[in-house]
C-alpha positions as CSV (number, residue, x, y, z in Angstrom):
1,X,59.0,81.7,144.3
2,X,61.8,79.5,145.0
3,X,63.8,79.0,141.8
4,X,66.4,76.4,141.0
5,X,68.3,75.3,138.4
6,X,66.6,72.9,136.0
7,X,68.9,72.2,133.0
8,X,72.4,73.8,131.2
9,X,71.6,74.0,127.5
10,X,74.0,73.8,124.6
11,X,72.4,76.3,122.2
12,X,69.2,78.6,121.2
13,X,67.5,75.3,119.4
14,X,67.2,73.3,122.6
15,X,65.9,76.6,124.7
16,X,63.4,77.2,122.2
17,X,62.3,73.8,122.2
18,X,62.0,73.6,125.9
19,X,60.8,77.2,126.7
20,X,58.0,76.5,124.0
21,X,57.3,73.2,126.2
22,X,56.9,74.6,129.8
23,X,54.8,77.6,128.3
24,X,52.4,74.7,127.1
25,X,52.3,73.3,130.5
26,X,52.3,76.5,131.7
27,X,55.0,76.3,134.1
28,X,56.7,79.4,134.5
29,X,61.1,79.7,133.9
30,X,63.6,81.7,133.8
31,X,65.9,81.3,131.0
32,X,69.6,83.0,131.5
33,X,72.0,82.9,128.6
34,X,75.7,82.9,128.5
35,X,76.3,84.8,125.7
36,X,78.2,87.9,126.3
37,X,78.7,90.6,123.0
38,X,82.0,91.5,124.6
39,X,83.7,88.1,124.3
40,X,82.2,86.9,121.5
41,X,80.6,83.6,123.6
42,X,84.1,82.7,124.5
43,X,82.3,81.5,127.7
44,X,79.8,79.2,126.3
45,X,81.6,75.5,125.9
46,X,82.7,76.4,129.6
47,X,79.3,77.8,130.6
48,X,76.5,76.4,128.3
49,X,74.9,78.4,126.1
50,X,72.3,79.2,129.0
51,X,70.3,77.9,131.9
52,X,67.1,77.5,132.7
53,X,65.6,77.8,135.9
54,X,61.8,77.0,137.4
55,X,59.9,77.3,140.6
56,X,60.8,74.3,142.9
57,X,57.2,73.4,143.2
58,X,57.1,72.6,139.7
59,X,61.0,71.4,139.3
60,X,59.2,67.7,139.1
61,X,57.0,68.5,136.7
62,X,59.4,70.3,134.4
63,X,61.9,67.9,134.8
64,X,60.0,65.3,132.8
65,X,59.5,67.6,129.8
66,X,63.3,67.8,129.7
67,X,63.9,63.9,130.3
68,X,61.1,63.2,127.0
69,X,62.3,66.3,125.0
70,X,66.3,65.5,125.4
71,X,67.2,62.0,127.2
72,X,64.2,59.7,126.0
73,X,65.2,56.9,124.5
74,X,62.5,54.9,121.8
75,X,61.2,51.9,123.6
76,X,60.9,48.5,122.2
77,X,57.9,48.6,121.0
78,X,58.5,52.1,119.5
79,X,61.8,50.5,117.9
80,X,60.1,47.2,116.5
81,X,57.0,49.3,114.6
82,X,60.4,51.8,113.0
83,X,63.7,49.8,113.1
84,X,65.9,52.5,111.4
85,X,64.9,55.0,114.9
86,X,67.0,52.9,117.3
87,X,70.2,52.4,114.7
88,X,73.4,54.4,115.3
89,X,73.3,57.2,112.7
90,X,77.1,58.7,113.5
């Protein structure tokens, strides 16, 4: 296998949420985290908190499961049928 870098996470929620999604497709990963007992995770806002990585093969594939999971935005139609989902909550 050829692997390659897919995605730098911020922090064990979004690797558990995308580690549980490739399983499901079955597409298999690496997942390499940051964290270091040593230092206390002084590294992670430089770092992430980890990486993951997947075969090259199936870097497509995997890639879309991030894009939905983490950079999907609600389309018109899903913002007309629940108006409060596209508003600004910060």
């Amino acid at each position: 296998m050829n692997w390659i870098k897919l995605i730098t996470l911020d922090n064990r929620f979004q690797a558990d949420l995308l580690t549980d999604a490739l399983d499901k497709e079955e597409i298999p990963f690496l997942l390499r985290e940051y964290k270091d007992t040593a230092y206390d995770g002084l590294f992670i806002g430089q770092k992430g908190w980890g990486t993951v990585m997947v075969d090259e093969g199936q870097w497509e594939a995997a890639r879309n499961i991030v894009d939905d999971l983490f950079h999907k935005k609600p389309s018109l139609e899903e913002s007309i049928k629940n108006p409060d989902s596209s508003k600004d909550k910060s």
